[in-house]
C-alpha positions in Angstrom: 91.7 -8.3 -38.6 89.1 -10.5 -40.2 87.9 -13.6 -38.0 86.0 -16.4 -39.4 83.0 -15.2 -38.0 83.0 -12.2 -39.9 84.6 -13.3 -43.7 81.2 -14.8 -44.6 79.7 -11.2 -43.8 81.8 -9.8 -46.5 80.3 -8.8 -49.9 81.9 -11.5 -52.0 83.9 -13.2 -49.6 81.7 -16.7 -50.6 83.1 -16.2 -54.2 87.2 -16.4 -53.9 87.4 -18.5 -51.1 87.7 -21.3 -53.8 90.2 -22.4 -56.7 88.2 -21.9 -59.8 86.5 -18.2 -58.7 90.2 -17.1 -58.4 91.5 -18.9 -61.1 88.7 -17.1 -63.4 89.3 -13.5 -62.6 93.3 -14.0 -63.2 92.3 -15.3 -66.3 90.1 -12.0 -67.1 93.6 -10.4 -66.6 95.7 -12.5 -69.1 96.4 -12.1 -72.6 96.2 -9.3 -75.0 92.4 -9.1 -75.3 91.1 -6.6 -72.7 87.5 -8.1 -73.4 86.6 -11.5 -73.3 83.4 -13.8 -73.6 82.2 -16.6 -70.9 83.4 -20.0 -73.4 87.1 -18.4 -73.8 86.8 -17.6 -70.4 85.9 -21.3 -69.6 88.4 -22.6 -71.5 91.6 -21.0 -69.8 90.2 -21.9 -66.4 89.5 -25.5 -67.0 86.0 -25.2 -65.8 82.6 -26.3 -67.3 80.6 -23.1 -69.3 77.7 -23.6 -67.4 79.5 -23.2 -63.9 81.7 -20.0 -65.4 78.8 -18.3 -65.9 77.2 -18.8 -62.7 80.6 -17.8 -61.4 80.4 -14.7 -63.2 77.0 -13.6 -62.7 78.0 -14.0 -58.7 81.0 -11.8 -59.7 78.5 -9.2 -61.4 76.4 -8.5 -58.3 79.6 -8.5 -56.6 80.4 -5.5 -59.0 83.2 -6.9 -60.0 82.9 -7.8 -63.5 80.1 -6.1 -66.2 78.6 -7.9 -69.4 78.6 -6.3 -72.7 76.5 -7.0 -75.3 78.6 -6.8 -78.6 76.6 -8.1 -81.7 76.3 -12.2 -80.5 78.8 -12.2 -77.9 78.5 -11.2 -74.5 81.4 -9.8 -73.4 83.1 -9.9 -69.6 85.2 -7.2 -68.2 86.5 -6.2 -64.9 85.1 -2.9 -63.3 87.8 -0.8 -61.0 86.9 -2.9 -58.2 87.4 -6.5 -59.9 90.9 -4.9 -61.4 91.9 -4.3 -58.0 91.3 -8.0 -56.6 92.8 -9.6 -59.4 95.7 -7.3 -58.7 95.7 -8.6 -55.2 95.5 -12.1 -55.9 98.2 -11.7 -58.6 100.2 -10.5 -55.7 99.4 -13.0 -53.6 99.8 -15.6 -56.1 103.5 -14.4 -56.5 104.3 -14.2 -53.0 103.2 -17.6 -52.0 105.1 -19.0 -55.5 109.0 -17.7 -53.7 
């Protein structure tokens, strides 16, 4: 059971304990593209460019998202690990929404 003592302990626990960090990785899990760059990215979570990025370079050293390099576009997608949180939060999402 976690205590409130040790959730700040946890490896990316600072990240989702807030609206927009949660907001972002569902949005990394919508639409048909499976890769998508930091300004689409900013767009669909209503949230300035500059702080998505710093949101997702905390998410990186978190391992859960990896940049690509694709010609001029840097590309974000979720590793294993990021899958499986935004699959949690999905599910948490439509629990609390009954």
């Amino acid at each position: 059971m976690l205590t409130p003592g040790t959730v700040g302990k946890l490896r990316g626990s600072k990240i989702f304990l807030r609206d927009k960090p949660i907001e972002l990785i569902l949005c990394l899990t919508r639409g048909n593209l499976k890769e998508k760059y930091p300004s689409m990215l900013a767009k669909d979570s209503k949230c300035t460019y500059s702080h998505t990025v710093h949101l997702l370079q905390r998410m990186e050293k978190s391992e859960l998202v990896r940049f690509e390099k694709q010609g001029r576009l840097k590309l974000v997608t979720l590793t294993t690990k990021g899958e499986a949180i935004a699959e949690l939060f999905d599910s948490l999402a439509k629990t609390l929404g009954k």
